[in-house]
GUVEXFI-924556 format. One record per residue (C-alpha): z, y, x. Coordinates in steps of 0.001 Angstrom, whole numbers, plus 524288, in hexadecimal, padded with zeros to 5 digits. Layout:
Z,Y,X
...
//
This chain:
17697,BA16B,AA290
17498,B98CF,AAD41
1652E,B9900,AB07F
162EF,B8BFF,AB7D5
1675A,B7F9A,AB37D
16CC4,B7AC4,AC0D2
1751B,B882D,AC096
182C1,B817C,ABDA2
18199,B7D1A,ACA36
1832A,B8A35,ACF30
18FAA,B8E34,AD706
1951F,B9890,ACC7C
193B4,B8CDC,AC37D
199A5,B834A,ACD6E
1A515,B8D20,ACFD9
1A7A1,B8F2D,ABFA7
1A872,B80CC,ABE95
1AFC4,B7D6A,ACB54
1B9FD,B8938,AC6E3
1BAC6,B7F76,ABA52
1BB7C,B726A,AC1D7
1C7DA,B79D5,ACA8A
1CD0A,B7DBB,ABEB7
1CD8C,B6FD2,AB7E2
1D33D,B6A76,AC2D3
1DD6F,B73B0,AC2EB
1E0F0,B701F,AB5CF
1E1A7,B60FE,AB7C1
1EA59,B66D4,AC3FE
1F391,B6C4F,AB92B
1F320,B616B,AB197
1F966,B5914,ABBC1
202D1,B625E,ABF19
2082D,B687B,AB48F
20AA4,B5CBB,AACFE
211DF,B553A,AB7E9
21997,B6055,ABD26
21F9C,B623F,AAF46
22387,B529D,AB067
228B9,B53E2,ABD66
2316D,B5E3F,ABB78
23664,B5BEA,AABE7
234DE,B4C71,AAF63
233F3,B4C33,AA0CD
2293B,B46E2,A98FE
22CDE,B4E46,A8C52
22B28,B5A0C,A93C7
21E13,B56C5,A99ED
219C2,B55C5,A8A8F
22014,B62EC,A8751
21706,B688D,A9343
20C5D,B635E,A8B92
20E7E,B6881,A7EEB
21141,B759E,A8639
2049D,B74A8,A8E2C
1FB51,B7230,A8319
20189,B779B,A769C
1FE08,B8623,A77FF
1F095,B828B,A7F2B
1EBDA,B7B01,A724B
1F040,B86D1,A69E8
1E963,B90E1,A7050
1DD4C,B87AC,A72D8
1D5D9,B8F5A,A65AC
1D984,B9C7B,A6D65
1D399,B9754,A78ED
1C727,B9506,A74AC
1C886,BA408,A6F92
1CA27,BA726,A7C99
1BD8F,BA10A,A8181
1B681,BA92A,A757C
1BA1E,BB436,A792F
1BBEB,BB70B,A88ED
1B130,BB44E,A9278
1B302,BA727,A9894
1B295,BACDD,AA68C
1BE79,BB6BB,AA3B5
1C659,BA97A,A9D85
1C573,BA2D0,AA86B
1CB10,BAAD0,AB1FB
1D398,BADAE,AA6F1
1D894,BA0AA,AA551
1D60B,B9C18,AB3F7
1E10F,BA891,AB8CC
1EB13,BA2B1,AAD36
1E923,B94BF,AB26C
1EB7C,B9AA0,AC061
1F737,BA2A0,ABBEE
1FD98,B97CF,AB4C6
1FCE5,B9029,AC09D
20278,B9903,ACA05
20CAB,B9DD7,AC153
210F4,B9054,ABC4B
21231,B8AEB,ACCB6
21A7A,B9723,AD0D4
2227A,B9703,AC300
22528,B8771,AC6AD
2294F,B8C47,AD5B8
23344,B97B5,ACFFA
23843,B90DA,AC2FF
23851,B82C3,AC5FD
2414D,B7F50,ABA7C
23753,B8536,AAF06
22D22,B7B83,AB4DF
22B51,B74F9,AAA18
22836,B834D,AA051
21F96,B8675,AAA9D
216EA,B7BD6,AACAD
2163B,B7A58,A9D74
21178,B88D2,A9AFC
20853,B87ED,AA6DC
202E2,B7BFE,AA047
20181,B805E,A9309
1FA3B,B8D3C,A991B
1F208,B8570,AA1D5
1EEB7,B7DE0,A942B
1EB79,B8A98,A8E03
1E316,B8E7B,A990F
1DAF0,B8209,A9C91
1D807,B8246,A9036
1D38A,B8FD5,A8F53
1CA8F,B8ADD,A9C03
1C5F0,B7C84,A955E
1C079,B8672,A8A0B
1BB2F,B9161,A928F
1B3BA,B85EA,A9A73
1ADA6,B80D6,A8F80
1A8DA,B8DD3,A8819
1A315,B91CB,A952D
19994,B8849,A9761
19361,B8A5F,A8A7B
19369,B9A3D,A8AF8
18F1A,B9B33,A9A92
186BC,B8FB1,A9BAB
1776C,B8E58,A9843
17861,B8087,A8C1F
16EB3,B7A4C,A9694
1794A,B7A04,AA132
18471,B7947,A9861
1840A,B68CE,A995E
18458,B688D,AA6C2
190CF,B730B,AA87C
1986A,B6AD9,A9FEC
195C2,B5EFF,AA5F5
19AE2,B669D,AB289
1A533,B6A27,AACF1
1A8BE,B5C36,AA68F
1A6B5,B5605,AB42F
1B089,B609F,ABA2C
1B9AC,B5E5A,AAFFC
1BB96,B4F5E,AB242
1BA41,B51C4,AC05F
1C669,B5A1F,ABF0A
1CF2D,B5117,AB6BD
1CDB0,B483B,AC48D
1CD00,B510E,ACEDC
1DB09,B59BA,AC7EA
1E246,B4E6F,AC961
1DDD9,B4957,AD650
1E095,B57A9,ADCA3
1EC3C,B5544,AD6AF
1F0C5,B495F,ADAEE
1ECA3,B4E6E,AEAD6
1F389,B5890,AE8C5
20141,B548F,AE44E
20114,B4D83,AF1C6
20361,B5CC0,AF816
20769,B6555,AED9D
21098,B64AF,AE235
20BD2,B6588,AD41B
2109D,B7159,AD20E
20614,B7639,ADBD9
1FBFE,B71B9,AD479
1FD32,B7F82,ACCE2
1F9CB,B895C,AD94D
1EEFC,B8011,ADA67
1E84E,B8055,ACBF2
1EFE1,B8FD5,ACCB8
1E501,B926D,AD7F9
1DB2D,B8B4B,AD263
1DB4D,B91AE,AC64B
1DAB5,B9EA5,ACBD2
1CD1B,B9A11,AD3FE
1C779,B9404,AC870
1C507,BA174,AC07F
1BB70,BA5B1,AC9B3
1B1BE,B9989,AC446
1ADCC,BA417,ABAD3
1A674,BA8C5,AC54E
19C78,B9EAE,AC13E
19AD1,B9FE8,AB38D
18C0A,BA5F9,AB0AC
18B70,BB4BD,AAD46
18A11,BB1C9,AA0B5
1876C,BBD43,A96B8
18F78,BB6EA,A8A40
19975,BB4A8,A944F
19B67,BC30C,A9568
19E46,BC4EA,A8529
1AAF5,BC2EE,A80B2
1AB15,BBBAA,A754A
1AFEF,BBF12,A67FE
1BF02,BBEA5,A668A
1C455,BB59C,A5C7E
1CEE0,BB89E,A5633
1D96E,BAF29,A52E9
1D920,BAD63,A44B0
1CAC4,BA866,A4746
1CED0,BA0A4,A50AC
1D83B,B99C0,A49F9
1CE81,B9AA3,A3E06
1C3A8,B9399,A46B4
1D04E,B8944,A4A34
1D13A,B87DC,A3A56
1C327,B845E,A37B2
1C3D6,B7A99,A447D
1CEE4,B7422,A3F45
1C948,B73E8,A2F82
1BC15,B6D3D,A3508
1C370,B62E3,A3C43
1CAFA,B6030,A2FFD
1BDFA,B5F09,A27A1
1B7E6,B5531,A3296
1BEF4,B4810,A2EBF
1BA1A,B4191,A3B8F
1BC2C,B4DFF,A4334
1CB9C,B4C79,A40AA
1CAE1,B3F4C,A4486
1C7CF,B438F,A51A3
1CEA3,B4DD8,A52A9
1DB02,B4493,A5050
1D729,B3B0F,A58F2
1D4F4,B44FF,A6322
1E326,B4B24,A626E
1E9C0,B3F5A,A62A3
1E1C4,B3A67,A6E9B
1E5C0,B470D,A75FD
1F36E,B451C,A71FA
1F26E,B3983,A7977
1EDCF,B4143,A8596
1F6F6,B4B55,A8524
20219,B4299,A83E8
1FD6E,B399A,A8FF1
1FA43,B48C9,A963B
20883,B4C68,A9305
20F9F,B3F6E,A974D
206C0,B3DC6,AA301
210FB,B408E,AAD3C
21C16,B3C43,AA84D
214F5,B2FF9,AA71B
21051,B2EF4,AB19A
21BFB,B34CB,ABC07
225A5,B32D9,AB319
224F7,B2526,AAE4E
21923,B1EEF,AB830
21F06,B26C8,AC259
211B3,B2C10,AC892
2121C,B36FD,AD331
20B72,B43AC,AD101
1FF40,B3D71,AD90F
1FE03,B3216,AD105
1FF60,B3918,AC4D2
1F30B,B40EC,AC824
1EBB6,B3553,AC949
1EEBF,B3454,ABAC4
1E716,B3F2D,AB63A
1DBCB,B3C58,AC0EA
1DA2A,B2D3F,ABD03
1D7DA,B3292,AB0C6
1CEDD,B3E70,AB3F6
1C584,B337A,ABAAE
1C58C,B2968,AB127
1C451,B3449,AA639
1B688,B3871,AAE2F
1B20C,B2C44,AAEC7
1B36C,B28FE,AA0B4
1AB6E,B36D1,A9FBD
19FC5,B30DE,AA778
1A054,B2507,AA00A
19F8F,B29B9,A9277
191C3,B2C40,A919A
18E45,B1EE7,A9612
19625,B18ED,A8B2B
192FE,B2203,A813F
183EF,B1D56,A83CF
188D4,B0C3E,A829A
19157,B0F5C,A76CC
18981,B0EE2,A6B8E
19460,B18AB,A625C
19D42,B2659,A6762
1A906,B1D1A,A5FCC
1A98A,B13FA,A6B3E
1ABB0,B1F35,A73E8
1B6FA,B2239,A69AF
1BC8A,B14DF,A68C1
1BCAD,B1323,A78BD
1C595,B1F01,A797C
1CF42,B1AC3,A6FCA
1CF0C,B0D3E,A77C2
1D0EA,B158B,A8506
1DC4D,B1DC0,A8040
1E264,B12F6,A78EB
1E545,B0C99,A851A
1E7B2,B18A7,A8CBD
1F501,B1D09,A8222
1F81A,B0FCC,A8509
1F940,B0D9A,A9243
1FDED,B1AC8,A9479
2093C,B176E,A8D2C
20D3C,B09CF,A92B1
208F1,B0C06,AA151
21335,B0875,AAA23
20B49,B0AA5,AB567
205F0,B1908,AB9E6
1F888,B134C,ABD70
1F647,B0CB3,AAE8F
1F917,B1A59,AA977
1F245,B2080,AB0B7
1E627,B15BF,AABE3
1EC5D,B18BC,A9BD9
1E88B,B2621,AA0FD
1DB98,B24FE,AA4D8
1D82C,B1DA0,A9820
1DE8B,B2A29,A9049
1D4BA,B3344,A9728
1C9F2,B2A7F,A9531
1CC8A,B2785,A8742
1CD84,B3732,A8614
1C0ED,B3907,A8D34
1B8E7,B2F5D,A84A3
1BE66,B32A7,A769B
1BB18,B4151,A7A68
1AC8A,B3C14,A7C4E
1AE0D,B35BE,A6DEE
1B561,B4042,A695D
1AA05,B4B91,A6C29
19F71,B428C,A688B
1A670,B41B0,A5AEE
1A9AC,B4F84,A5988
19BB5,B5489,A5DAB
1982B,B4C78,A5097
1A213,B5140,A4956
1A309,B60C3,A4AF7
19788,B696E,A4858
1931A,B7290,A5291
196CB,B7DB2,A497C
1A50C,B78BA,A498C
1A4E7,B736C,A56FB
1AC40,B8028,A5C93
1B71B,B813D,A5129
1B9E0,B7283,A4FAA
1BB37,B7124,A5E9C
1C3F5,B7B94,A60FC
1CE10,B751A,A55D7
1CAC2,B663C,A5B12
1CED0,B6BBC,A68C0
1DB06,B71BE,A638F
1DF5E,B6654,A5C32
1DAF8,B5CB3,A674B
1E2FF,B63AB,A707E
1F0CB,B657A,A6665
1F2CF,B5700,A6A2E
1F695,B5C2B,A7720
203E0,B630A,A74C7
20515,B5944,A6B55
20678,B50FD,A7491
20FA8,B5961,A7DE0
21889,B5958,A6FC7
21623,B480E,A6FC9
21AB9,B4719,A7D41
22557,B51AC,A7E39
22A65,B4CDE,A72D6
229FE,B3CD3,A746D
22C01,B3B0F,A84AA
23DEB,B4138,A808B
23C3C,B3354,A77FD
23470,B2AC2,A8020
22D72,B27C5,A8BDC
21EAB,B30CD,A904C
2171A,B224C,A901C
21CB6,B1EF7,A81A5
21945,B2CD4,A7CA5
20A4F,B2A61,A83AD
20A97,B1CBE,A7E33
20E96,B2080,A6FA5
20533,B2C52,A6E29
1FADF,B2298,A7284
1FF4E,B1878,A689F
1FECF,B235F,A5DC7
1F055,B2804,A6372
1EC39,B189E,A625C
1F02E,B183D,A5448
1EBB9,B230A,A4F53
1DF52,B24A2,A56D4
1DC11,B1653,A5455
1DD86,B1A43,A460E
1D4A6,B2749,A47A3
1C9B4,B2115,A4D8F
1C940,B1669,A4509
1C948,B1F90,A3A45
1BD97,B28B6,A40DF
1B58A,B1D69,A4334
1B581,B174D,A3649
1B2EC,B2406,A304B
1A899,B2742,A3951
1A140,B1952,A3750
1A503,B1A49,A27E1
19DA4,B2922,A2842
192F2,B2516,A3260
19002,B1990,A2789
19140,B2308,A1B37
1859F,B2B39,A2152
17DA4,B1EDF,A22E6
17F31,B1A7B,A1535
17D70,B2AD3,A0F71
16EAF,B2B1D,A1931
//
């Protein structure tokens, strides 16, 4: 355990979390190039959603096995673990681009789907260490670290990247996050000596797995306003992963924004995202119920699906995108605050697991929407028609939620 409470300021600390930070950025790094390379070179936005489905499809299966992972092998052997993949994807997918030019498109769409796998292996690795190496006094403060290094590197990804498509092409971009990666699995250098970090945890096997998926999935079902949100999350990511899939065929393909411009996308709304972050708490104390907080994001991404879809200008969508990442950042502020209320702790870990997995479906889902609907029409009309679905039937959810939750909120009155 740490034995002073200023001791996360210490440099094995500093180089655990600034192995993270370089690792985050690497991924935004891959998240701007992978995406747009697979545009440039198909030119097709149908294929750009079939990269999507590929990328996320097996990571969201295997997400239940993942968190099996995390029970069972010490964090500090996963992260090299994982760190050496994400370095040997990226070398191998730049020198299989150089020598097979014409599978470009396979390649990119396996490495993606592995880096999928992978990052998420890390995301869930991240967040089981703090609370297994880290003293509950100085667990607050870590996470806010982390947090703050997070945001930090959903605007500092995409400004490296837009300085450095001025020298190098994107295809470069994976030496760089290749040699990155392989630096980064030396952070564990700074994780405590821990003795329960030494134990290897009790393998599960997969019938209890999917068992512990089962009784997730049967709670949810049981929890009438728990499905509600639920819903209304998945259909609020399929939003996001449709804008995610279309983004650059969007905006190259029918704005006709260069690769530097097109960073500026992601940056934009990386900053505005953080600041919305910082400003939460101060409206959270003025607003006198959580549902306003609820009601301002449907507002916020109603307009976002909409002028996403009709923008005729690069710099409008780029403000439709802004307001998608801020709508996302506040409903996920409504969305815990309801869920902490709704889950007990004893089915916190079980119910989270098959929220996640559901949560995250909508993302091939939405490779299928888009890979599907951009051979009939246009990547705006397919953004502007999921969003018009999303308005309906999340207009329709809400309404429902809050009227039950005032109608039960009034019921207890009466029973006292």
């Amino acid at each position: 355990m740490l034995k002073k409470s200023n001791s996360i300021y210490t440099s094995k600390l500093i180089l655990f979390l600034g192995c993270r930070f370089v690792s985050t950025v690497s991924e935004q790094l891959l998240l701007f190039a992978i995406p747009l390379l697979i545009f440039q070179y198909t030119g097709e936005a149908s294929k750009s959603g079939l990269a999507f489905l590929i990328e996320w499809l097996p990571a969201v299966l295997l997400l239940p096995f993942i968190g099996v992972l995390v029970d069972t092998y010490k964090e500090k052997k996963l992260y090299i673990i994982g760190d050496s993949l994400r370095a040997l994807v990226s070398i191998s997918g730049f020198l299989l681009l150089i020598y097979m030019p014409s599978q470009t498109f396979i390649i990119l769409s396996v490495a993606a789907s592995l880096f999928a796998i992978l990052n998420s292996l890390n995301f869930v690795t991240l967040e089981t260490t703090i609370g297994r190496n880290f003293d509950n006094n100085d667990i607050p403060r870590i996470q806010s670290l982390i947090q703050g290094l997070e945001l930090s590197s959903q605007v500092m990804g995409p400004a490296l990247a837009s300085i450095l498509v001025l020298f190098i092409k994107e295809m470069d971009f994976l030496i760089i996050t290749g040699i990155a990666f392989a630096m980064t699995g030396f952070g564990v250098l700074g994780l405590p000596n821990k003795a329960k970090n030494l134990v290897v945890r009790e393998t599960k096997s997969i019938k209890r797995v999917l068992g512990t998926i089962g009784d997730g999935f049967k709670f949810i079902a049981k929890n009438f306003f728990l499905r509600l949100l639920v819903l209304a999350t998945m259909l609020i990511n399929l939003v996001m992963g449709t804008v995610m899939a279309l983004n650059p065929a969007v905006a190259q393909g029918v704005l006709g924004a260069t690769s530097r411009e097109y960073s500026l996308l992601a940056m934009f709304g990386g900053i505005t995202g953080s600041i919305v972050v910082l400003l939460i708490p101060v409206f959270l104390k003025k607003s006198k119920s959580i549902n306003n907080i609820g009601i301002a994001s449907i507002v916020l991404l109603t307009l976002s699906g909409v002028i996403l879809g009709i923008a005729n200008q690069f710099y409008i969508y780029v403000i439709g995108y802004a307001l998608l990442v801020c709508g996302i950042g506040i409903f996920n502020v409504f969305l815990r605050t309801e869920r902490v209320k709704l889950i007990p702790k004893h089915h916190l870990g079980k119910s989270m697991g098959t929220i996640v997995f559901f949560n995250r479906l909508s993302l091939p889902l939405a490779g299928l929407i888009t890979s599907t609907f951009t051979k009939i029409t246009g990547p705006q009309e397919v953004i502007l028609g999921v969003s018009i679905f999303w308005i309906i039937v999340n207009s329709t959810i809400f309404t429902y939620y809050f009227y039950n939750k005032r109608h039960a909120a009034q019921k207890d009155v009466l029973e006292l």
